[in-house]
Structures are given as C-alpha cells and as structure tokens.
VOFI-935969 format. One record per residue (C-alpha): residue in one letter; x, y, z. Coordinates in nm, 3 decimals. Example, Ala and Ser with C-alpha at 12.3 -4.5 7.8 and 13.67 -1.06 7.14 Angstrom:
! residues 2
('A' (1.230 -0.450 0.780))
('S' (1.367 -0.106 0.714))
//
This chain:
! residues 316
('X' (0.103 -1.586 1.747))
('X' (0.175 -1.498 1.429))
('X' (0.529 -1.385 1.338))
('X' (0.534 -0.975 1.278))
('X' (0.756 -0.726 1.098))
('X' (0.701 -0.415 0.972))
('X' (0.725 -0.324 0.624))
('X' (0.996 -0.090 0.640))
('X' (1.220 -0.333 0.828))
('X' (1.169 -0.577 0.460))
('X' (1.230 -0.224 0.257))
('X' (1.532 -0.148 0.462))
('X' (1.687 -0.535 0.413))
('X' (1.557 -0.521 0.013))
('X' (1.780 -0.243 -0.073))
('X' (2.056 -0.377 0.071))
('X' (2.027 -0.720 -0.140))
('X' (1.972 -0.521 -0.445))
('X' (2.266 -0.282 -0.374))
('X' (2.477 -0.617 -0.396))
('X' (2.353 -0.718 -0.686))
('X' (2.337 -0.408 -0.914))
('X' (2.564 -0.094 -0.908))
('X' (2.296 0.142 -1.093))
('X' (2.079 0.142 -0.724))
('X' (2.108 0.467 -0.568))
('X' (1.962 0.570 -0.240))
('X' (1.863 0.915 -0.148))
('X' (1.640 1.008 0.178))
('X' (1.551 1.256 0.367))
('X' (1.760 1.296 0.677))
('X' (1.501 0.996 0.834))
('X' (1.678 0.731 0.742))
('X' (1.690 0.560 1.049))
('X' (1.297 0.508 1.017))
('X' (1.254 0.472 0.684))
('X' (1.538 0.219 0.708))
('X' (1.775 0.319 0.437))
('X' (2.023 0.309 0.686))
('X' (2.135 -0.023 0.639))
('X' (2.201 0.079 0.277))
('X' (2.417 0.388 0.329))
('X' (2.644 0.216 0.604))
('X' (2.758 0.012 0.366))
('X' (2.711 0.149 0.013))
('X' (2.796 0.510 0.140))
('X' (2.901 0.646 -0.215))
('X' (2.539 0.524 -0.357))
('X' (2.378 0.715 -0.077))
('X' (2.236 1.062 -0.029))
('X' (2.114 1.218 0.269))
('X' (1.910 1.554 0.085))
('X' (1.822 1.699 0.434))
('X' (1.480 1.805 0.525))
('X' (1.423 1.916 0.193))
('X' (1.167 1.680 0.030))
('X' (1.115 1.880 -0.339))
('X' (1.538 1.876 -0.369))
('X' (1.488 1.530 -0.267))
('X' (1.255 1.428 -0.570))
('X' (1.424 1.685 -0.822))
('X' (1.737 1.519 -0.742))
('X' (1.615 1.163 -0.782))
('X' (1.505 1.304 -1.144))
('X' (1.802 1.399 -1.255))
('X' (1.998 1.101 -1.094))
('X' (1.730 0.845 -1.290))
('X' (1.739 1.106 -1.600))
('X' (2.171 0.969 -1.632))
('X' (2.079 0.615 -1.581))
('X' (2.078 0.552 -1.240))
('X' (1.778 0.356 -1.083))
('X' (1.704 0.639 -0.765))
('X' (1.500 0.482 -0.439))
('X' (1.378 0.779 -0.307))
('X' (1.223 0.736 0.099))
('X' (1.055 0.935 0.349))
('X' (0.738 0.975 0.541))
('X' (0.458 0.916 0.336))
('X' (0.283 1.219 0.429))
('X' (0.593 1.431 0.303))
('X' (0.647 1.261 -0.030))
('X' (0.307 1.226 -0.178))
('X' (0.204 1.552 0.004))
('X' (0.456 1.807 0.052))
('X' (0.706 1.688 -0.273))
('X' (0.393 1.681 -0.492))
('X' (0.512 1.928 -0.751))
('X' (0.787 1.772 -0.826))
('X' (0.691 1.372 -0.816))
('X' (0.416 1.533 -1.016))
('X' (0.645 1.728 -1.293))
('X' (0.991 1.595 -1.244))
('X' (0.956 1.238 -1.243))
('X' (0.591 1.191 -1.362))
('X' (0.527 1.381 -1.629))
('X' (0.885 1.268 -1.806))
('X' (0.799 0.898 -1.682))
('X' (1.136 0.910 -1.495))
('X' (1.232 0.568 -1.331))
('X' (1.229 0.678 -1.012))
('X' (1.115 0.445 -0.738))
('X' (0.933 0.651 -0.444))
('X' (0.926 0.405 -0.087))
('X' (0.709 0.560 0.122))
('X' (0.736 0.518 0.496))
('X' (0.509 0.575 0.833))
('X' (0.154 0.566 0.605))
('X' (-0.162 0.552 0.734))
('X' (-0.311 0.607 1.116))
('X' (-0.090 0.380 1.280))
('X' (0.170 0.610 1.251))
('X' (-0.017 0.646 1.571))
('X' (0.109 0.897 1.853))
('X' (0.281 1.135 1.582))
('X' (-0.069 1.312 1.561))
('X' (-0.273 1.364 1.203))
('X' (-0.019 1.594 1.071))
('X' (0.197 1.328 0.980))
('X' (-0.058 1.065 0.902))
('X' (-0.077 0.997 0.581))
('X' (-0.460 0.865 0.461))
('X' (-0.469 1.049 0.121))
('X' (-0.153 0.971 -0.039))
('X' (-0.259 0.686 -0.255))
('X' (-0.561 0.921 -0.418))
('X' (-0.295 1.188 -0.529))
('X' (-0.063 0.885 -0.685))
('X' (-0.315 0.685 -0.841))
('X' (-0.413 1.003 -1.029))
('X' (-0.081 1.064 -1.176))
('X' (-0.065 0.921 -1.537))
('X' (0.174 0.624 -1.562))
('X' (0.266 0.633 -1.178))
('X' (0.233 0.274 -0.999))
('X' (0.118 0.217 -0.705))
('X' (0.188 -0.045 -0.443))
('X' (0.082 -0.128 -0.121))
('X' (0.231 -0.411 0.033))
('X' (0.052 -0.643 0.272))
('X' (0.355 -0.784 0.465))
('X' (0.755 -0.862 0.522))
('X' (0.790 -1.069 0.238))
('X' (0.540 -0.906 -0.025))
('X' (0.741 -0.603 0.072))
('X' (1.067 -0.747 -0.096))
('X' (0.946 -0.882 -0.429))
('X' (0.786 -0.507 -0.461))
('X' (1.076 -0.383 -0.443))
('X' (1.249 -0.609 -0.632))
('X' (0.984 -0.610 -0.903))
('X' (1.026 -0.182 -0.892))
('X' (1.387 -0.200 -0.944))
('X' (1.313 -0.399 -1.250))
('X' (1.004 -0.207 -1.369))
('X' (1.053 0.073 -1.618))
('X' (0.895 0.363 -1.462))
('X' (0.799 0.551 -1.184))
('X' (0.609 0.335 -0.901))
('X' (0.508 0.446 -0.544))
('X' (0.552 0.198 -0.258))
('X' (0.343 0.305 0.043))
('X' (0.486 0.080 0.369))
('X' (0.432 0.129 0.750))
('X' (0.556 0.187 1.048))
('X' (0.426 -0.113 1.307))
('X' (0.484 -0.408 1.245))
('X' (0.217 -0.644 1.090))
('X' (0.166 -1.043 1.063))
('X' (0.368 -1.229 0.833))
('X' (0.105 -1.396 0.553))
('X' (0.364 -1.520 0.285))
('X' (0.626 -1.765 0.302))
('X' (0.977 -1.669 0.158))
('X' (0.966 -1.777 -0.203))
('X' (0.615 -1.617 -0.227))
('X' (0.600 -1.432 -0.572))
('X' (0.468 -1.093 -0.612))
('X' (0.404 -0.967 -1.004))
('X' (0.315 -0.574 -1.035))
('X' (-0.065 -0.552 -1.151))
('X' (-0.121 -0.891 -1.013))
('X' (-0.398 -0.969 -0.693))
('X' (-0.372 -1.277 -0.531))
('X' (-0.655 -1.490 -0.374))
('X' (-0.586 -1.616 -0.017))
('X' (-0.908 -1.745 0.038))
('X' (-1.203 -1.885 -0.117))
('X' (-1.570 -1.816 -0.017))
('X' (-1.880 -1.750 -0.247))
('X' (-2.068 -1.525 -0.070))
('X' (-1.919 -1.230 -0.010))
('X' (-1.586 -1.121 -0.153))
('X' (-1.335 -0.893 0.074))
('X' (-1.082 -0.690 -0.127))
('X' (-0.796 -0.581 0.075))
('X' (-0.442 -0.376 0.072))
('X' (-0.174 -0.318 0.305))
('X' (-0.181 -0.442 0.693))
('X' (-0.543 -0.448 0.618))
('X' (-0.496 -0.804 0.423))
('X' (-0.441 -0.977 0.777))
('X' (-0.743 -0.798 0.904))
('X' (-0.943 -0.948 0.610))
('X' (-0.836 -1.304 0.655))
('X' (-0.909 -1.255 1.041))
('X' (-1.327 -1.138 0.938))
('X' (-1.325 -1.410 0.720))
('X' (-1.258 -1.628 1.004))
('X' (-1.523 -1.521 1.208))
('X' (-1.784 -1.469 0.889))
('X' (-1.721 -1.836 0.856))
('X' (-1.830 -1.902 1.243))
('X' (-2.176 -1.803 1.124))
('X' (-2.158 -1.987 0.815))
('X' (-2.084 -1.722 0.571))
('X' (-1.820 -1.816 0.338))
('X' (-1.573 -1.502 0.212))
('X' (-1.311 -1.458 -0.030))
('X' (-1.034 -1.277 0.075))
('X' (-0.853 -1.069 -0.227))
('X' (-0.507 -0.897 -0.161))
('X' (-0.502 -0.612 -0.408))
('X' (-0.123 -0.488 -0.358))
('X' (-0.108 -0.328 -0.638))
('X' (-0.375 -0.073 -0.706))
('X' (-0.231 0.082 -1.024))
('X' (-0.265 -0.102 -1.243))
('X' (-0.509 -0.291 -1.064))
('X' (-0.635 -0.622 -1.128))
('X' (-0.962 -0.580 -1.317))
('X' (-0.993 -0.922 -1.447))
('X' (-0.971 -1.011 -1.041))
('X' (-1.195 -0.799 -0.936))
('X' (-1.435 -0.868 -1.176))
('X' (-1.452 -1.217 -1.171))
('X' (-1.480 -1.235 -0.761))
('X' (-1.723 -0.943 -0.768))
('X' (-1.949 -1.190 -0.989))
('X' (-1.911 -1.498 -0.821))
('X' (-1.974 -1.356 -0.481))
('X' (-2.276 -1.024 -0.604))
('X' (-2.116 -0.888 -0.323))
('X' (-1.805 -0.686 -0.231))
('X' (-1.601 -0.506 0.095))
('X' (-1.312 -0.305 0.040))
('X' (-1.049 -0.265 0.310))
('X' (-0.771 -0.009 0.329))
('X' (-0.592 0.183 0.589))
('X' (-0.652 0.517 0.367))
('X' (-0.937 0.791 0.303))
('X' (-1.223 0.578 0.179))
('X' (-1.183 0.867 -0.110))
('X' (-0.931 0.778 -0.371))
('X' (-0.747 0.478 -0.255))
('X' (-0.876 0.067 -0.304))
('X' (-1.257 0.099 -0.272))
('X' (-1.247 0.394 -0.540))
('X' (-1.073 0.219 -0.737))
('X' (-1.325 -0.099 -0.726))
('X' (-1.593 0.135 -0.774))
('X' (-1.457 0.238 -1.079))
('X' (-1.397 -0.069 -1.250))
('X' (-1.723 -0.240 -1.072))
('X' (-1.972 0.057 -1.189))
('X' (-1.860 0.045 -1.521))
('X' (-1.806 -0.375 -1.569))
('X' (-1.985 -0.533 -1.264))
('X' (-2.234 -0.370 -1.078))
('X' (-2.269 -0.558 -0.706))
('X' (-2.345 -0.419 -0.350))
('X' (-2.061 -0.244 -0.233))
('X' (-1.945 -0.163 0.115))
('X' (-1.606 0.051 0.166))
('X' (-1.375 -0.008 0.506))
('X' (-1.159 0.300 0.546))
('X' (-1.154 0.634 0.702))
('X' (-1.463 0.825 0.657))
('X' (-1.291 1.150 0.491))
('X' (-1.168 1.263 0.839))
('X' (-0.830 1.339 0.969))
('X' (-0.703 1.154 1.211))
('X' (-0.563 1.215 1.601))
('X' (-0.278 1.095 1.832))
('X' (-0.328 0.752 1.941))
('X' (-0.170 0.448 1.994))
('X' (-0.198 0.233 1.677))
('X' (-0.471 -0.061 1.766))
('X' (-0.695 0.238 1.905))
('X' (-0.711 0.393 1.573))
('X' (-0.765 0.140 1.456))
('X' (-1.061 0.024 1.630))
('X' (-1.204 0.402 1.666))
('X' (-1.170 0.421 1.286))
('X' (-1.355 0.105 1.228))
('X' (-1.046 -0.085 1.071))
('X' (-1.077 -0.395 1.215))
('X' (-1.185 -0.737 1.173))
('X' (-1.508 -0.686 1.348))
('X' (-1.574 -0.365 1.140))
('X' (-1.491 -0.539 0.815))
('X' (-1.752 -0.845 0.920))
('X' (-2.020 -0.654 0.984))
('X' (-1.973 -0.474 0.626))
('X' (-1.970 -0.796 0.460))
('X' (-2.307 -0.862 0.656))
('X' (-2.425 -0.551 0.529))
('X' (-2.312 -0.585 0.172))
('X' (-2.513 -0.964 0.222))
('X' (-2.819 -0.796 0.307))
('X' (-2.784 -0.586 0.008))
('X' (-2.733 -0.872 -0.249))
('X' (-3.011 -1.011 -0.101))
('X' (-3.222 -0.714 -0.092))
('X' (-3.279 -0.687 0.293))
('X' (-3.139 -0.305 0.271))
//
C-alpha cells in the first residue's frame, strides 16, 4: 500500500524549512493551528507567529498590512472560512493591491468528512479563480505540497493553496519539481485524456488502471495549478485524445472542469465529461463515503471516460 500523508502535514513541515531559511516568513492563523499545522512553525519561530483568534477578516487585513512592509505573510485556516467568510478582504485587501500574501487553505473539500457541509468547502476555488491576479493551487500530494509552497514564497503575488485534511497517496518522489502554471503528465494513453487536481490525481491514475483492463488507453494530467492553468497542456492532450474527463474534489461549477471548458470551447472543442459535485452541498460522513456517494472515485471517473468515448465516437 501506498505510502499516505496529508497535505497539511507537508504545509505544516514546509513552513518550518522556509522559516530557517528566510527571516521575511511570517505566520499568522486563526486560532486552528493545530490542524492547519502552523504549529510546528510558531513553537519555534514564536516572534514570526500570530495567532489572530477566530477572527478571519482581521486575519487577512492583517496579513495585508504585514506583506504591505515587506514581510512575506502565510496566512492558514479552514478553507471554507478563508475563501468564504474572509472574502471581502482577500478580495480588497490583498487582491485588489496585488499584495504578496500567500493564503494556505486547510480541511477543503468533502472529506473534511464528519464536520458536516457547513464547513466543507466545494466552492472555494470558483470565488479565487475569479479574483484578478490571484493564483491558485491545488496540490495533489506530500511532496507537490512543498515545492507549492516553496514556489509561493518565491512568487510575487497573492496565490491560494487549497490542501486537505486526510491523508492521500504519495505520487512524487522527493526531488520531484513543481513550477506554478505548469501540469504534469503521469501517464500516457491516446484515447481518452483525464485531467485531474488535488487527492483526485491518485483517483485518476487508479481509473486509468482499470480503463486499461478493457483496453482503453488514458492519459492522466495533474493540473495543480489552475490559475494560471496550463493551456498549452490542455490543449495539446485534449487533441490527441478528442476526448476529455475532469476530476476535482470541488463544485463541478467554477473549479478544474470550468476552467477546461473555457479554454477547450474557445481553442479545442472535444467531448467533455466533468467529475465533481453536482452543485449540491454536502452532509456528515466519513470521508471514502463521500466520496463514493458523490461519485468521486475511480469507478465514477472510468465510467465518464467511457462516456466521453462514446461521445468522440458518436455513440451518445
């Protein structure tokens, strides 16, 4: 079995590699920093540290003014609280003045699991990827995890980071290199081309395993950054394949497969099938059951690359 840790737990160790090796790293959260794991930072870099209390907009306000004097602010909490609730400021305080801020979102997505739908977060990559100049990154394991936030630290700007809760399989080895605006290809196939994000890259690989039982061969696509996204990528698998899935742990509205659709409809036109959550909130549940009841897994993302087939072929 594959060897899993949760994004979070790679955020948490990140920050305290880059606190070594640069003073201008400051840390603020919002009194959760036991789970979004800035804890490790503040024990031992207490007078970069800020604990803002349950107070999300003071949070990102502060974060402004902190990166507005020169200091390079990480700013974490749940996801659902700092693309959501701290809108207005992310939006006008760090946004809008293209502030380099660096927002590390925690707990996104349904497998926040038991906490309920109030603090699952499945729209918070459609409100950043519609702020001008904001990107966004969604890592697809432990080690992508670090070189995002080692390539934020050294990006100009303000960039969202959306990680997770569970933990997920580990797909890259140590020195793997991550480059903001860069997909990778995992895997090779010219039928059918799977475009994935975030713990949904593992689920990807694992359809393409099983499309390739029946003889179907799939490329497999991990999009981790989906502003700016990879056009030239997409494009270019979208037209060797005539036939595209995208996979995302996120409101099929707004997040990955929007963002393919935009840059497909206007450059590439291909049968398109999109693996996410049908514009529905979700419920308490442990994570692999929402999983499976929101059609997120392997199996699920198969059968849409057997639909988007039938399409290109003009069975449907």
């Amino acid at each position: 079995m594959a060897q899993k840790v949760a994004t979070r737990d790679a955020y948490g160790e990140a920050l305290v590699e880059l606190g070594r090796e640069r003073k201008d790293i400051v840390v603020l959260d919002a009194d959760l920093s036991k789970s979004t794991k800035t804890a490790g930072f503040a024990k031992i870099f207490p007078e970069r540290f800020f604990n803002m209390g349950i107070a999300e907009a003071n949070l990102m306000g502060t974060a402004a003014g902190l990166a507005a004097a020169g200091k390079v602010p990480f700013v974490s909490t749940f996801a659902v609280f700092a693309a959501g609730r701290a809108f207005d400021q992310v939006r006008n305080s760090i946004a809008y003045p293209h502030l380099n801020v660096k927002i590390c979102a925690t707990h996104a997505g349904i497998t926040v699991g038991e906490d309920g739908a109030s603090h699952q977060s499945i729209e918070d990559l459609a409100l950043m990827r519609a702020l001008p100049g904001m990107t966004v990154i969604v890592p697809a394991d432990g080690p992508e995890t670090k070189q995002a936030v080692r390539a934020a630290a050294a990006h100009n700007g303000p960039v969202y980071i959306r990680l997770g809760r569970s933990s997920v399989p580990v797909l890259f080895d140590a020195d793997y290199e991550f480059t903001i605006g860069r997909a990778a290809v995992l895997r090779r196939g010219e039928d059918v081309a799977l475009f994935a994000c975030g713990i949904l890259v593992a689920e990807a690989l694992q359809a393409a395993r099983q499309l390739a039982e029946k003889g179907i061969r799939a490329a497999v696509l991990n999009v981790s950054t989906l502003k700016p996204l990879d056009e030239e990528a997409v494009v270019a698998l979208a037209r060797q394949t005539g036939a595209v899935v995208t996979c995302e742990e996120h409101n099929i509205i707004g997040g990955l497969g929007s963002a393919v659709a935009e840059v497909l409809g206007e450059k590439c036109p291909v049968p398109l099938e999109r693996v996410g959550v049908r514009d529905v909130f979700g419920q308490s549940g442990k994570p692999a059951e929402l999983l499976e009841h929101y059609g997120l897994t392997a199996a699920h993302i198969a059968a849409a690359a057997e639909r988007a087939l039938a399409r290109k072929a003009g069975r449907a």
